[in-house]
N, C-alpha and C positions, 0 to 999 in steps of 0.2 A: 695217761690213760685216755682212752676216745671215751665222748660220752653219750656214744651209740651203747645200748646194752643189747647184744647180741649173745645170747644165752646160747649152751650146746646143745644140738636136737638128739640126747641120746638119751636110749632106754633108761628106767630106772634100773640103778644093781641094789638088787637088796643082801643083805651078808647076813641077816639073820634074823628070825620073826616069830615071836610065839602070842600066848594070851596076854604080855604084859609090855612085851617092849619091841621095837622095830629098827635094826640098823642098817644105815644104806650108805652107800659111796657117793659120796657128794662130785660131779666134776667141777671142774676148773671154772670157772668163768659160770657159773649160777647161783644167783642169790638164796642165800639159806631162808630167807620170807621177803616178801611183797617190798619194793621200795615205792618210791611219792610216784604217782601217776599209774597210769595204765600200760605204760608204756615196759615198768617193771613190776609187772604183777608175776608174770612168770620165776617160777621159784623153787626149791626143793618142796619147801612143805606142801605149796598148792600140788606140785605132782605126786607128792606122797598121799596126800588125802583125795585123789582122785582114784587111789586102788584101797587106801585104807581110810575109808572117813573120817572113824574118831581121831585117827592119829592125831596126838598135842604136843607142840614143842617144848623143847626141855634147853637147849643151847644155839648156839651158832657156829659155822665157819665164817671167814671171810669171802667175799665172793668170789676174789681170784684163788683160794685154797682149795684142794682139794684132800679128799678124805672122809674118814668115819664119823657119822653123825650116827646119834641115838634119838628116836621117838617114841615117847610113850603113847600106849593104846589105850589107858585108863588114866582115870584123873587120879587115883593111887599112885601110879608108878609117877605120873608126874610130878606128883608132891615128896615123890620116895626119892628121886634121880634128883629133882632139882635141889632139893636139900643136898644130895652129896656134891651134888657141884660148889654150891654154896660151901662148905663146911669141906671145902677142898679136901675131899675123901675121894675123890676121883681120881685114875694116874690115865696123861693122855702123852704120846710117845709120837713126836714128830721127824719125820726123814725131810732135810732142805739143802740143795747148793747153792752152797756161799763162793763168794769173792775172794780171790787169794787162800794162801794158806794158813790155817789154824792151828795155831799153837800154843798150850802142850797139847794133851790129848783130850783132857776133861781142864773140865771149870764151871764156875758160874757167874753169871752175869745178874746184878743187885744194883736195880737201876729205878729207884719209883720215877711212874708214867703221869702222867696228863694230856688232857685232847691240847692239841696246837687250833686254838680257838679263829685265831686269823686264817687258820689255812684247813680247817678240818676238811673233812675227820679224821687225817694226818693226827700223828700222837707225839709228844714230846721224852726227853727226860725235863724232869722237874724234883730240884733235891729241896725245894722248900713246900711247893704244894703238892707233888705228885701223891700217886696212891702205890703203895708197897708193890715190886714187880720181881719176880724173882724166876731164873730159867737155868737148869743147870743142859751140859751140852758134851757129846762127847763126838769126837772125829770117829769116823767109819774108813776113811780114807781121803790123801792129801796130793796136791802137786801143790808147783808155784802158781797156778792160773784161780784153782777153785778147792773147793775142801766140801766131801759129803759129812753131813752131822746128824747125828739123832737130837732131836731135843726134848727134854725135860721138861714143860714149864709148872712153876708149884704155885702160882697165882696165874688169874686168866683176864688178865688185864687187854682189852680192845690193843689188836696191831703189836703183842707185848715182842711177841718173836721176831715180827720185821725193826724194830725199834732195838731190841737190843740187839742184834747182832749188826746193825748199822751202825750203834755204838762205840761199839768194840771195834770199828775198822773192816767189817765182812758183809754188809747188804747180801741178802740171798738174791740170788739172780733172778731177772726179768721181772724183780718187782717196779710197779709203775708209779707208786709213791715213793719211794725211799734210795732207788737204785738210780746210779748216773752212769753214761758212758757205757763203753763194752758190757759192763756189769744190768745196763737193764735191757740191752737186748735180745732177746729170750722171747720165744715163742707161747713162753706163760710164768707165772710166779711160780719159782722153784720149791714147794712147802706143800708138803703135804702129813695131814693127818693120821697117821700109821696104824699105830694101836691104842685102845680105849680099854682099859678095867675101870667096873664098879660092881656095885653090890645089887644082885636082880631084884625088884623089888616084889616079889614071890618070896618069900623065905631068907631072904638076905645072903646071898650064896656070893662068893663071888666066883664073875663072868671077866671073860677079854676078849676082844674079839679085834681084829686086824683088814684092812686093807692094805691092800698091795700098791706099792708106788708105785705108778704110771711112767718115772722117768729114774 
């Protein structure tokens, strides 16, 4: 990865907004908050809270991810949201092209994680210290070059889905840590965040709400 951070100069999309919570489409290549210096201040949240002030974060993407993020507009909903993430009562539904082809159709991948400390913030498996990482996955469709997958993940372990599926033999393409070869040259990381359910923290209803893959 270069470590120019050139962030994309596009609109906010906002997918949905009321008195309690705010979900917008993250692009590719923008950091979900602020990194070290000035030079990555630019971010989702700082753009979100330039149209909506109170907004307060509740999660993250990865910066090369793109997809559905949720903000809360109250310190309620943030205490409401961030507990179901915590208490993995959240389902979040990821679309990624992988490397070669996958096979069977479904499965899961039970691989506990750790950060790779010598080379962060790169993640490891680690079957003695890791922390529990669990991603189940199913093919949408397959050739011999690449395979589209929905994924699953039921823990929200840092990097869990670029890590496991590099595991297993399938790097999602043009990712810039994990991918080698044909496999990482790609115009962006193949991953994106698809669909989010949880429970509105209004009334406890449940919500889903979706963005559209870009590729």
């Amino acid at each position: 990865m270069s470590d120019t951070y050139d962030p994309p100069d596009t609109p906010l999309e906002i997918v949905h907004d009321d008195h309690e919570i705010l979900l917008v489409d993250k692009p590719a290549g923008l950091l979900s908050v602020p990194g070290k210096g000035p030079d990555m201040a630019d971010c989702l949240l700082s753009r979100v809270q330039e149209v909506f002030p109170h907004a307060l974060l509740v999660h993250r993407l990865d910066r090369d991810t793109s997809g559905i993020m949720v903000f809360a507009l109250t310190p309620h909903a943030q205490r409401h949201i961030g507990l179901q993430f915590e208490k993995r009562q959240t389902r979040k539904t990821y679309v990624a092209r992988i490397a070669g082809r996958l096979a069977p159709k479904t499965g899961t991948v039970d691989l506990p994680l750790i950060v790779d400390w010598p080379n962060r913030p790169l993640q490891k498996v680690d079957h003695e210290a890791g922390k529990p990482a669990v991603t189940d996955w199913r093919v949408v469709r397959a050739s011999d070059d690449e395979s589209r997958v929905r994924l699953m993940p039921r823990t929200g372990r840092s990097h869990q889905l670029r890590v496991h599926m590099l595991a297993i033999g399938h790097p999602i393409l043009g990712d810039p840590f994990y991918a080698n070869g044909p496999a990482r040259d790609h115009p962006r990381l193949m991953l994106h965040s698809e669909t989010l359910q949880l429970r509105h923290p209004d009334g406890g209803r449940g919500v889903r709400f979706t963005a559209k893959c870009p590729f």
